[in-house]
Steps between C-alpha positions, in 0.01 A plus 500: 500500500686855389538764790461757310208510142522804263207453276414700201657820690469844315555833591530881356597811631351844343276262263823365379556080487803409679405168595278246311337161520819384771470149608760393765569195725747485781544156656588432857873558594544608114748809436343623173723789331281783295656672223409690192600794301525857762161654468270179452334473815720284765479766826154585410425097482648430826326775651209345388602123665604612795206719608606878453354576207137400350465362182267619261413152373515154628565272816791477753457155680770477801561225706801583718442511859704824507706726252763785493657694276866665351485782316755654276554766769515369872262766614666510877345687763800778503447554884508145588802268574549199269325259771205687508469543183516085443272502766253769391239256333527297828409792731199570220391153597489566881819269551649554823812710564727203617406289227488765217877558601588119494329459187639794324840376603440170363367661206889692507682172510264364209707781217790472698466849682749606758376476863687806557318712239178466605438816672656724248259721316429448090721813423783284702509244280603396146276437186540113545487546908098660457366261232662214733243641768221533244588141401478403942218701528269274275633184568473627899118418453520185382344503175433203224491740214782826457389766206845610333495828313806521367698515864849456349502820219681740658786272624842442353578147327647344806301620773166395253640119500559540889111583518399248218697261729301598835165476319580149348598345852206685663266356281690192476465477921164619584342331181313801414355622109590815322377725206842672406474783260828617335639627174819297580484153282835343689359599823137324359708198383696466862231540702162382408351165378323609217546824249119673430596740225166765497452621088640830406200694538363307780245255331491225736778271530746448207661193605653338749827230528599271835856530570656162599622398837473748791599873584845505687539149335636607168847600395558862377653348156110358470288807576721706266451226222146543559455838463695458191302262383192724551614772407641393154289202421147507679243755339298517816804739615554734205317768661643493842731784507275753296372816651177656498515825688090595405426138718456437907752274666 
């Protein structure tokens, strides 16, 4: 039974179609990567599946027993200290103090966040350091399905594996599902199941393609032959680097 049913989703904004006739299934503990050309719809679909934003047209069926999010941005609470700011959703759920603060240090540990830089502010820390704490704050509530809206975009190559890494064992560990939205095909190929490529002006789903074994699994020679191979040889992918500035995300 899928955790998460996108049917016949479609959406507009200013009497404009962004979205149209979007059918999507996520199965249980399934990492499923969404791409597409910049412009065709991903954010705005995501939105959609994980509850922010109401579609104009169709059904969103979940069956998680709980879900968070990472956004591209980790939208910290600038006066709070990395601990309560993994904690925050915990306090909204009327979680006690002394177990919000041994959760939200668990939830540290979890992306491999220093002890001793948990009561720093955001402004104290590094790019990587705050979307670490994003990353603790939704796995501190103990979700079975993470929204991914492009976390990783404004890192540099190596501190983007170093997440990609975190997110792969996390998942791996706790057995949860994931939507993952990013424009990134070797970051699609290393850390998702399956590829669901959305059509250049968002009609539905273009295509899709399983990726063989599992994420963390496979050796960097193989996920750059991949994306060669789907970049050069599979039409499904021809479009995936075009722009459309005139589109939504």
């Amino acid at each position: 039974m899928s955790v998460l049913s996108l049917s016949h989703i479609g959406h507009a904004y200013f009497g404009r179609t962004v979205l149209d006739r979007i059918d999507l299934d996520v199965e249980p503990g399934e990492m499923v990567a969404l791409v597409g050309p910049s412009g065709c719809g991903k954010s705005t679909l995501i939105h959609i599946a994980a509850g922010i934003v109401e579609p104009l047209r169709g059904t969103v069926a979940a069956g998680y027993r709980r879900h968070a999010m990472v956004f591209q941005e980790p939208r910290l609470l600038p006066w709070a200290t990395a601990r309560d700011n993994i904690a925050y959703p915990l306090r909204l759920a009327g979680i006690r103090a002394r177990e919000r603060r041994a959760r939200a240090g668990a939830a540290a540990r979890r992306v491999a966040f220093d002890a001793v830089d948990l009561d720093k502010y955001p402004a104290e820390l590094s790019g990587g350091m705050r979307q670490r704490v994003a990353i603790a704050r939704a796995l501190g509530v103990d979700p079975d399905f993470i929204f991914f809206d492009e976390p990783f975009t404004a890192l540099d190559a190596a501190l983007k594996r170093r997440m990609q890494d975190l997110v792969i064992d996390a998942a791996r560990n706790a057995r949860f599902a994931a939507l993952f939205v990013t424009h990134d095909l070797m970051e699609a190929v290393r850390i998702a199941h399956r590829i669901v490529v959305l059509d250049v002006a968002g009609k539905g789903i273009a295509g899709q393609r399983m990726l063989p074994g599992e994420p963390g699994t496979r050796e960097d020679s193989d996920v750059f032959a991949a994306v060669q191979a789907f970049l050069k040889r599979d039409p499904l992918f021809r479009h995936i680097h075009d722009v459309n500035e005139r589109r939504v995300a």
